[in-house]
FILUM-109572 format. One line per 5 residues: for each residue x negated, y, z of N, C-alpha, C. Coordinates in steps of 0.2 Angstrom, whole numbers, plus 5000, padded with zeros to 4 digits. Each point is the difference from the previous one (the first is absolute). Layout:
! residues N
X:Y:Z:X:Y:Z:X:Y:Z  ... .
//
This chain:
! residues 275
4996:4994:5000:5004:5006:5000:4996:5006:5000  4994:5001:5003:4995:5006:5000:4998:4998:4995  4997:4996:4998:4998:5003:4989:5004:4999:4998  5008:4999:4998:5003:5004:4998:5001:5006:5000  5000:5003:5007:5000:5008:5000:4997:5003:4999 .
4991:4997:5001:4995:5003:4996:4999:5002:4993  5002:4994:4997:4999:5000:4992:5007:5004:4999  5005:5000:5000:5007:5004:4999:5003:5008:5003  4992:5003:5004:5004:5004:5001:5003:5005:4994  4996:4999:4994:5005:5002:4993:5001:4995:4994 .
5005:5002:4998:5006:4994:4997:4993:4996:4995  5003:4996:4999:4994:4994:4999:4995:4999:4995  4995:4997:4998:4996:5002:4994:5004:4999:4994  5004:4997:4997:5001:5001:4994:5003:5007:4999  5004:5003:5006:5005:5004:4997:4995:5010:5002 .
4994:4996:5003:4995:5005:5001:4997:5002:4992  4995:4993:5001:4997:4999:4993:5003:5003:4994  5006:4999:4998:5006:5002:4997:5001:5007:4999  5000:5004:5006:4998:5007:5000:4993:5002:4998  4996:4996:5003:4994:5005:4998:4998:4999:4992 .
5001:4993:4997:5000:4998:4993:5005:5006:4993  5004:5001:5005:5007:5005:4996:4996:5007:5000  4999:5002:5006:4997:5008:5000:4993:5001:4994  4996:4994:5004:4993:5000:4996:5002:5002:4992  5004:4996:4998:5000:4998:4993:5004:5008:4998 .
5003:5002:5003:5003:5008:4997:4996:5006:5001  4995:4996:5005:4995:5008:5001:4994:4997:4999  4999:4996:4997:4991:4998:4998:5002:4993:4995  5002:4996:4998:4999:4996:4995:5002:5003:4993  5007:5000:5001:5005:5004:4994:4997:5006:4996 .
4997:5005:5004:4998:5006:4997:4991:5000:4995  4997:4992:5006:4993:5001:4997:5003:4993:4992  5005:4997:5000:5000:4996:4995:5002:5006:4995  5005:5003:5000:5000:5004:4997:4996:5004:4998  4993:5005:5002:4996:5000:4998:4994:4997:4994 .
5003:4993:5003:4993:4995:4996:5005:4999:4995  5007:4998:4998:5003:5001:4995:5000:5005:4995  5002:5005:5002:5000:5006:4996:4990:5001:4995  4995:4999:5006:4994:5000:4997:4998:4998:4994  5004:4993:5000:4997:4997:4994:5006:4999:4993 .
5003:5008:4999:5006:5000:4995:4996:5001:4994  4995:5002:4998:4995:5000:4996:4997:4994:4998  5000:4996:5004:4996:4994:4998:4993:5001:5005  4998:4994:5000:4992:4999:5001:4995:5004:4998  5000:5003:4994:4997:5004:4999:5000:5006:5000 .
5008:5004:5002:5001:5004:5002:4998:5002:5006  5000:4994:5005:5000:5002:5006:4991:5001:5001  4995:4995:4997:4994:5001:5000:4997:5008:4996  5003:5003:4996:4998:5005:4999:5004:5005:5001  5008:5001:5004:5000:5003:5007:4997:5000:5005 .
4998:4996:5003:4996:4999:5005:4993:5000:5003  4996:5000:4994:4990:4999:4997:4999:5004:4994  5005:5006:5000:4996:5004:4995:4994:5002:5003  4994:5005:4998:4995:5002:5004:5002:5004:5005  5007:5005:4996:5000:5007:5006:5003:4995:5004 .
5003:4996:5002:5005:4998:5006:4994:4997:5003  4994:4994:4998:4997:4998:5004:4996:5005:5003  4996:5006:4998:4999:5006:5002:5003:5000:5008  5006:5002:4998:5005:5003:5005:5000:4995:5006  4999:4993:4999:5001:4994:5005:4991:5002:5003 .
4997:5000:4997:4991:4999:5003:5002:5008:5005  5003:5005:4999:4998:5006:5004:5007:4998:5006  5006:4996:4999:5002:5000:5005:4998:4995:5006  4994:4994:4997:4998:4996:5004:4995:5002:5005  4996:5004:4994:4994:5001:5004:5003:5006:5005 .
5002:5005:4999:5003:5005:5004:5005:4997:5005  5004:4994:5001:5002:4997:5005:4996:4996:5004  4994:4997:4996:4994:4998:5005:4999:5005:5005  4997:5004:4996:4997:5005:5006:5004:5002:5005  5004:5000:4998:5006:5005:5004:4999:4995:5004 .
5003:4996:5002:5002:4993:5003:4993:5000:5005  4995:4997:4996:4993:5001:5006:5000:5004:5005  5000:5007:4996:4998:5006:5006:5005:5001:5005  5008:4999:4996:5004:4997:5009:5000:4996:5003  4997:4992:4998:4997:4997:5005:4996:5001:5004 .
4994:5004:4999:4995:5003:5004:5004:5005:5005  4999:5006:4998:5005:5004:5003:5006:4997:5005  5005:4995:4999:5007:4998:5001:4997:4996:5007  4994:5000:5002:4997:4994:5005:5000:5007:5004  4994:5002:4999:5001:5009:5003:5005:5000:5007 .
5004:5002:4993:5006:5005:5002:5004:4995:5004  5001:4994:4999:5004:4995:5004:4995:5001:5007  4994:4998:5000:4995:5001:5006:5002:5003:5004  5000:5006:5000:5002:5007:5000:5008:5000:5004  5003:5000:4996:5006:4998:5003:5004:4997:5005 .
4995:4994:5000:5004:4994:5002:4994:5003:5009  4993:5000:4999:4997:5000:5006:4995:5006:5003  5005:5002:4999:4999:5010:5002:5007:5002:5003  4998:5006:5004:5008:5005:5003:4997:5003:5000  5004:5007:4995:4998:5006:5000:5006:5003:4997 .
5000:5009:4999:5003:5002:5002:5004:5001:4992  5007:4999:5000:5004:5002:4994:4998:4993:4995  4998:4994:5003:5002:4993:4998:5003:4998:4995  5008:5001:5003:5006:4998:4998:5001:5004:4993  4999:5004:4997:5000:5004:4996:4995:5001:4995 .
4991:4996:5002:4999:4999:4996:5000:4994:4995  5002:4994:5004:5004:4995:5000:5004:5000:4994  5005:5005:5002:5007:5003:4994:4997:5001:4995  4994:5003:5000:4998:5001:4994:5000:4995:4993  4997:4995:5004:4999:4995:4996:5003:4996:4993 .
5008:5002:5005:5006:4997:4995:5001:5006:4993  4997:5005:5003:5002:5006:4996:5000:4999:4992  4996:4996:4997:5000:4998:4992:5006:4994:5000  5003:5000:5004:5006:4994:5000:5006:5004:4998  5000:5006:5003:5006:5005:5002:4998:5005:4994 .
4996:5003:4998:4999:5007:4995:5001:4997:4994  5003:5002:4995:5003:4998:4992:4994:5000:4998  4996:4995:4996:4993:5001:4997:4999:5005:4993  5007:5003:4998:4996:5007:4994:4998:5004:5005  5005:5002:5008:4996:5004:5002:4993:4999:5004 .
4999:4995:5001:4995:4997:5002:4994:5002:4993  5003:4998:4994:4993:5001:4996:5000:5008:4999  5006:5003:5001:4999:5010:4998:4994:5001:5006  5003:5000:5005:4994:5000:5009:4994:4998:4997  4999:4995:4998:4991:4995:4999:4999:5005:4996 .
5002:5001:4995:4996:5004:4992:5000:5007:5003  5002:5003:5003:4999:5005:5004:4996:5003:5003  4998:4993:5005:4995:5002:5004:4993:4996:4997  5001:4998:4995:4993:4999:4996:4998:5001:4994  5006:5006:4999:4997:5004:4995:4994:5004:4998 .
4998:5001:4996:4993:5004:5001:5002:5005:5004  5003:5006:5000:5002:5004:5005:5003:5000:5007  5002:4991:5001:5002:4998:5005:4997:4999:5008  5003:5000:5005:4997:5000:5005:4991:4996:5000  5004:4992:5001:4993:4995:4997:4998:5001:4995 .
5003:5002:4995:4999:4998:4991:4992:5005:5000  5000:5007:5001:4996:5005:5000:4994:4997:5003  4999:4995:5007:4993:4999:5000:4999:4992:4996  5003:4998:4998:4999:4994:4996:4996:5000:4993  5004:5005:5000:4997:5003:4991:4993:5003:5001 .
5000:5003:5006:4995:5005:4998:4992:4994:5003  5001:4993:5002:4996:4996:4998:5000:4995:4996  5004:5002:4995:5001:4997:4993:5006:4996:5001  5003:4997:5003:5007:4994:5001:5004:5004:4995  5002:4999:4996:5007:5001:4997:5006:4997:5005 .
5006:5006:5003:5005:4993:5004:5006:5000:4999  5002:5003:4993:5005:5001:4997:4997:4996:4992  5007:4996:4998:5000:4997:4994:4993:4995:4998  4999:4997:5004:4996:4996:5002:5002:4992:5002  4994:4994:5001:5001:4997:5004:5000:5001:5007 .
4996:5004:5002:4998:5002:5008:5009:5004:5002  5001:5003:4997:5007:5003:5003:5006:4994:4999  5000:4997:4996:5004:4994:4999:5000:4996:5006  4994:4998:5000:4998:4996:5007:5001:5006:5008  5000:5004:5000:5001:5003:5006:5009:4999:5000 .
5004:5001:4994:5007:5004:5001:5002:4990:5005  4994:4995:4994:5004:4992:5004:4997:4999:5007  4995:5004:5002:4998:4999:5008:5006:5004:5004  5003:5005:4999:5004:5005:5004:5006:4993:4999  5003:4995:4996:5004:5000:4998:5003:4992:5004 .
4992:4998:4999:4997:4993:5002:4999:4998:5009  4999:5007:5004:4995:4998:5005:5008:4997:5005  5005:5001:5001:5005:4998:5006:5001:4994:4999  4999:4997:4993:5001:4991:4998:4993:4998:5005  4995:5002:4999:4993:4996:5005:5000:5000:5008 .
5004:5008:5002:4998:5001:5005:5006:4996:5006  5004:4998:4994:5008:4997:5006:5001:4996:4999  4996:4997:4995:4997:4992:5003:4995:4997:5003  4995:5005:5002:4993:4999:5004:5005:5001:5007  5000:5006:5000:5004:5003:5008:5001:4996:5004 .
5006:4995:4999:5005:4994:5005:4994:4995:5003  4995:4998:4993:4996:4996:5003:4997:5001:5006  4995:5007:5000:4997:5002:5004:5004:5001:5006  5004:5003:4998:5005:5000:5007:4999:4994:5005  5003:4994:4997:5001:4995:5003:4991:4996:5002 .
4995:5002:4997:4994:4997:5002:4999:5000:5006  4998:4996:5005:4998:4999:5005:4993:5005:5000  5001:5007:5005:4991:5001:5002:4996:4996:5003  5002:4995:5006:4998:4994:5001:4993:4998:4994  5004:4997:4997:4995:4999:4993:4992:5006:5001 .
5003:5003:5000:4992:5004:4996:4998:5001:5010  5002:5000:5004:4994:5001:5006:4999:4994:5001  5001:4995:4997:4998:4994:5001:4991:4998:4996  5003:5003:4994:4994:5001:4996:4994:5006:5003  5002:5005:5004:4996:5003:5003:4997:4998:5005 .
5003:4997:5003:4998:4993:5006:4994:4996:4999  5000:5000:4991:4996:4994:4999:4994:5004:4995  5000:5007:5004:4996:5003:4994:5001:5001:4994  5004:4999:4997:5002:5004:4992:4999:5008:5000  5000:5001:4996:4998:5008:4999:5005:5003:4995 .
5004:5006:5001:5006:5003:4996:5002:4998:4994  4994:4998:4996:4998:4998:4993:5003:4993:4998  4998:4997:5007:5000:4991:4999:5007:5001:5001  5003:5002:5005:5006:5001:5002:5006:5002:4995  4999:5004:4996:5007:5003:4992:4996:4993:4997 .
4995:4997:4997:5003:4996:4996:5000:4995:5001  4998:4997:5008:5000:4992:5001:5007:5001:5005  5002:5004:5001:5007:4999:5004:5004:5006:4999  5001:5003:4997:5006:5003:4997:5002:5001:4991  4995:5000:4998:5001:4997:4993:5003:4995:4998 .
4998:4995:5003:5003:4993:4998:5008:5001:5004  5001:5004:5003:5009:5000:5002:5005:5004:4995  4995:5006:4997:5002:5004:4998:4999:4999:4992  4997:4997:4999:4998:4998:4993:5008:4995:4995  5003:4997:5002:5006:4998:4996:5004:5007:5000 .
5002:5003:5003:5004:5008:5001:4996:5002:4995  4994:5002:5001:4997:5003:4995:4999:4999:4994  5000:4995:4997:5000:4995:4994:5010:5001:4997  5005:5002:5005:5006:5002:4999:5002:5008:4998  4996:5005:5005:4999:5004:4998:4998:5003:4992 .
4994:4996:5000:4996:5001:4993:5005:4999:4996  5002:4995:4999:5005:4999:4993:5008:5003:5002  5001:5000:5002:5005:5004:5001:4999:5008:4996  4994:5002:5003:4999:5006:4998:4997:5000:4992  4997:4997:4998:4998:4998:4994:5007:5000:4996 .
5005:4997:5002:5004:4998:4996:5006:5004:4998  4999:5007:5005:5004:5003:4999:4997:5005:4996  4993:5000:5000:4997:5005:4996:4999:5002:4993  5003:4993:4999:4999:4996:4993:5007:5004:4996  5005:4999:5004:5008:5002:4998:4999:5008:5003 .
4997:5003:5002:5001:5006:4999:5001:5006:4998  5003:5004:5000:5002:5005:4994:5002:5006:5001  5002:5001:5005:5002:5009:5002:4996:5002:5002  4995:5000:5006:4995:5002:5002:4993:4999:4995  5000:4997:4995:4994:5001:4997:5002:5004:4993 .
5004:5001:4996:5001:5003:4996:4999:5006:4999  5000:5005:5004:4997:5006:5002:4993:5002:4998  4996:4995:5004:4995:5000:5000:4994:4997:4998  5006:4995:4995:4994:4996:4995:4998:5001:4997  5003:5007:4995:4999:5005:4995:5004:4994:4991 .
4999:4991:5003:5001:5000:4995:4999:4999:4990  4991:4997:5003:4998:5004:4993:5001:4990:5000  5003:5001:4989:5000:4991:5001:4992:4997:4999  5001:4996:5005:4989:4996:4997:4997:5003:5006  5003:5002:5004:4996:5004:5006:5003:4999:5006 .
5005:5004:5001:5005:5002:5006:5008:4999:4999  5001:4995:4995:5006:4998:5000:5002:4993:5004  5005:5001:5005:5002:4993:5004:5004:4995:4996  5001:4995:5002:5004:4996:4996:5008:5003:5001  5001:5001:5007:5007:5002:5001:5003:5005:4996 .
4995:5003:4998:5000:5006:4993:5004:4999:4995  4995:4995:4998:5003:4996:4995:5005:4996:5000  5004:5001:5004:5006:4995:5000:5004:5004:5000  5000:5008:5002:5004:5005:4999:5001:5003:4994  4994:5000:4998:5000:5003:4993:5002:4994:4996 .
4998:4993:5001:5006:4998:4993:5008:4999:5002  5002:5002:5007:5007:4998:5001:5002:5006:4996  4996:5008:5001:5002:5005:4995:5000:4998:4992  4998:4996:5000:5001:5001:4992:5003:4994:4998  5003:4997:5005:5007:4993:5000:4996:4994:4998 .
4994:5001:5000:4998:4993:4999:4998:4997:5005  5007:4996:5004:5003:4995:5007:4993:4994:4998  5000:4998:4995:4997:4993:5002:4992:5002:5000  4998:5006:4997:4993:5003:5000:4999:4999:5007  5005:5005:5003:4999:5001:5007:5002:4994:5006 .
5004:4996:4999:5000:4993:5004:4994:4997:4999  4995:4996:4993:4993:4999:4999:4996:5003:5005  4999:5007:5000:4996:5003:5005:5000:4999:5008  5006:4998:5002:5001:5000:5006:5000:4992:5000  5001:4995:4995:4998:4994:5004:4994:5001:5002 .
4997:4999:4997:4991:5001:5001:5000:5002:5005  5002:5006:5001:5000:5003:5009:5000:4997:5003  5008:4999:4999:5003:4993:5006:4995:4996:5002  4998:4995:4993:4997:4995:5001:4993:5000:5005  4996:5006:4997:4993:5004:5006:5002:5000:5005 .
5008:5002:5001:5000:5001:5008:5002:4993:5006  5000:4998:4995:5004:4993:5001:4993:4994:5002  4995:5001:4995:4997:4996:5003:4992:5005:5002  5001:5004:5003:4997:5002:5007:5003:5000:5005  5005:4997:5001:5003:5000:5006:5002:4990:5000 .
5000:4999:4995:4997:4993:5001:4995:4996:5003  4994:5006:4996:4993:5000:5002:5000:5000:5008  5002:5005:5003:5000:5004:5006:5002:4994:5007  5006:4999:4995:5003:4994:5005:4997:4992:5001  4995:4998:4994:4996:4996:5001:4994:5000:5002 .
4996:5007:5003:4995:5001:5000:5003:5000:5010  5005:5002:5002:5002:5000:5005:5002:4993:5004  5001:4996:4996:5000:4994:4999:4994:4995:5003  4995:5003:4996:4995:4996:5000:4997:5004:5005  5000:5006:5004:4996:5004:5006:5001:4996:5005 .
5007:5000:5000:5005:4996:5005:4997:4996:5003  4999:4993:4993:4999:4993:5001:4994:5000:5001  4995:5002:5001:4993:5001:4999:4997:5003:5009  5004:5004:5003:4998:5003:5005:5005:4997:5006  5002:4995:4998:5004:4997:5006:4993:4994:5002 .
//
């Protein structure tokens, strides 16, 4: 009678299962089939030369590499800031904390008008950037900064919890036995914090790859240079060419799809390997 009520306390697995099967399929199966259908009304080799011309591979090498970096520098930073947070008290916390959701909350064109602004040549940062050569508008460098501003709350709210719940124990243990701060982050708090990490990274990555409001502003957009792929998907929706642009976006999908494949198997094997 108690596993009954344990496993029952909501209506049963089929008619669970049932729901979540029904919703999945109306907000993530149904919309991406449609997608892969519509891509290929050209044919095979419409969709290979929508998808691999040069200017759209262009477009995919600058949103990959531009979401690499991005993605790195908020990992590095996202440890920080979580550190920081999580083992510190000081004054006005709670608010800088708030902050962090804030590219969650602000509409990303205005987020990319704000960015191109303050690193315009005559902008706040933009003025001493330039005057040591950085170009930080219409650039890779600005692209990459618009996805670190855009990027950093996926890293740092997934490290945070961890930390949170780490035992201090752990690390004066370590200083018990003589470790030194250095052995300390990475033989006992890296490896706790390292699957979070590895979830932040792609996460962030993954968003940076689909993003579009916040970089647009400030990519300048030149094609073969500073053109993203998402660009590209709007510029051929504007010219109604649906299946151009469906092409485009599988490939997206697909990179994003298996770096978080990646991600989850590298987490996998961290897992299995450190037990």
């Amino acid at each position: 009678m108690a596993r009954w009520k344990k496993t029952k306390v909501i209506p049963g697995f089929g008619l669970s299962m049932g729901v979540v099967l029904l919703y999945l399929s109306l907000i993530v199966i149904i919309p991406l089939a449609t997608v892969f259908v519509k891509s290929f009304d050209s044919g095979l080799s419409g969709f290979m030369k929508a998808a691999f011309s040069q200017r759209v591979v262009a477009g995919y090498k600058v949103s990959l590499l531009c979401s690499f970096i991005a993605a790195s520098v908020n990992s590095i930073f996202g440890i920080i800031i979580s550190w920081v947070l999580v083992r510190y008290d000081f004054p006005c916390k709670r608010i800088i904390d708030g902050f962090i959701d804030l590219p969650f909350a602000l509409p990303t064109a205005v987020a990319g008008i704000s960015l191109t602004t303050l690193f315009a040549k005559n902008g706040w940062i933009g003025q001493f950037l330039y005057s040591i050569g950085i170009q930080s508008i219409h650039s890779k460098f600005g692209i990459s900064m618009a996805l670190v501003f855009i990027g950093i709350p996926f890293v740092v709210r997934t490290i945070q919890p961890v930390l949170e719940d780490l035992d201090i124990q752990y690390e004066e243990a370590a200083i018990m036995l003589g470790a030194d701060r250095i052995q300390i982050f990475f033989r006992v708090i890296v490896p706790e914090i390292f699957p979070a990490l590895l979830t932040g990274f792609a996460l962030a990555f993954a968003r940076g790859l689909g993003e579009y409001g916040s970089v647009i502003f400030i990519a300048g957009n030149q094609p073969m240079k500073t053109e993203i792929a998402p660009l590209l998907i709007m510029s051929k929706l504007g010219e109604y060419d649906y299946s151009g642009a469906t092409a485009i976006a599988i490939v997206m999908l697909f990179a994003s799809f298996m770096i978080l494949l990646l991600i989850n198997i590298l987490q996998a094997l961290f897992s299995k390997f450190s037990k």
